[in-house]
C-alpha positions in Angstrom: 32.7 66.0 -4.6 35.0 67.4 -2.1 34.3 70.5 -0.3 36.7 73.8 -1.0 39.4 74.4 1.2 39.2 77.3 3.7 40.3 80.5 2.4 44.2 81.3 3.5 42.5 84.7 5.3 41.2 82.8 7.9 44.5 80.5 8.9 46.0 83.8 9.0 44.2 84.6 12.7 43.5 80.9 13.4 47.1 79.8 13.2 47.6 82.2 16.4 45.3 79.4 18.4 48.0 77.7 20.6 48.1 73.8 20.6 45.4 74.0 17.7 45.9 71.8 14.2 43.8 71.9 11.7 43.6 68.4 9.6 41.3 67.6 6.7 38.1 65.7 6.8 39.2 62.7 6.9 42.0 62.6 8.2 44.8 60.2 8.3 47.1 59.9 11.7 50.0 56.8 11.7 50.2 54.9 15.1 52.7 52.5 15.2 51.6 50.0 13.1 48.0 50.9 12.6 46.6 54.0 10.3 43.7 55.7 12.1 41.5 57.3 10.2 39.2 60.0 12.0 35.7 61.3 9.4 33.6 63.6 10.2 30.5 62.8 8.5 26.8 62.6 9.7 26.2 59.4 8.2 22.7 58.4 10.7 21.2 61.9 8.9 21.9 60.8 5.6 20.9 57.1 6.2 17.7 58.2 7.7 16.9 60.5 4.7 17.4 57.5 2.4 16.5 54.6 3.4 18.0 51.6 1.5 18.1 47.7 1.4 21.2 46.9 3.8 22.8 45.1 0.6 22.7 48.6 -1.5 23.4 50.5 1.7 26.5 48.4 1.7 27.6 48.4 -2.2 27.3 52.3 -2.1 29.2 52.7 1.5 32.2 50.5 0.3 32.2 52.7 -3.2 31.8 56.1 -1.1 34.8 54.9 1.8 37.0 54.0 -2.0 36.5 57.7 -3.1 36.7 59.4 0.1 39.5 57.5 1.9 42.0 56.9 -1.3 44.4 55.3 -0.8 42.3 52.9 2.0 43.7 51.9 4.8 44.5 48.1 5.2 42.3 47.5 8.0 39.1 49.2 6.2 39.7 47.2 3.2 39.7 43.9 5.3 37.2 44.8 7.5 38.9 43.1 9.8 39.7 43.8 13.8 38.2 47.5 12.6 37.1 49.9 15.2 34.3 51.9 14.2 32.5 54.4 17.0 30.2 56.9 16.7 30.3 59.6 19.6 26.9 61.2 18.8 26.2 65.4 19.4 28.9 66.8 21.9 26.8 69.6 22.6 23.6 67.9 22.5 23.7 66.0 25.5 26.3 65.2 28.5 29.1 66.5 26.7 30.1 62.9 25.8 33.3 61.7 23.8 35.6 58.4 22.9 38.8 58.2 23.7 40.7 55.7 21.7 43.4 53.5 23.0 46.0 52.4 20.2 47.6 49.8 22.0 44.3 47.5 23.2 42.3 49.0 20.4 39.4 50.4 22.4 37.0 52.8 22.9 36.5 54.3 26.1 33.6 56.6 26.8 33.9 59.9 28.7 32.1 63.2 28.9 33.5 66.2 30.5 32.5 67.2 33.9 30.5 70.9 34.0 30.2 70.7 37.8 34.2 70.0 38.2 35.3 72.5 35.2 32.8 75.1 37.0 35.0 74.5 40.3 
């Protein structure tokens, strides 16, 4: 089921953020001729809680990705050339991130430098 929106209270004070947007989860940007999709979901949690057969895993991740991501985009349903990343905790650790390049369809990793920002 999807989650309730945010009540329109809080976008009253969080709309004063400059060069803030808030997007839904997922969200849907259009690049040129690709259509990036950006979820927020802690999938390794929930696998971990349930382990299944990779097969099932599979059935139930296509049927999950055809509810949540409806209409799908044509490089999910093909599977093909599809970039998939998984930045981990950003907190948790170096402060690590992807970038994304649209053009070569890459992922970069970076991680933001305390002793620099501290400078």
């Amino acid at each position: 089921m999807p989650r309730p929106h945010l009540p329109g209270v809080l976008f009253k004070y969080l709309e004063q953020i400059p060069n803030c947007i808030f997007a839904s989860n997922p969200v849907r940007i259009q690049y040129a001729n690709q259509e990036i999709v950006i979820l927020r979901n802690n999938l390794i949690e929930k696998m971990c809680r349930c382990v299944l057969y990779i097969s099932l895993f599979l059935m139930l991740y296509n049927k999950v990705l055809r509810t949540a991501l409806s209409p799908r985009p044509s490089s999910e349903r093909s599977a093909i050339r599809t970039v998939v990343a998984n930045p981990g905790s950003f907190s948790n650790g170096s402060f690590g991130f992807h970038v994304y390049l649209p053009f070569d369809r890459k992922i970069e990793d970076s991680a933001v430098d305390l002793e620099a920002a501290e400078r």
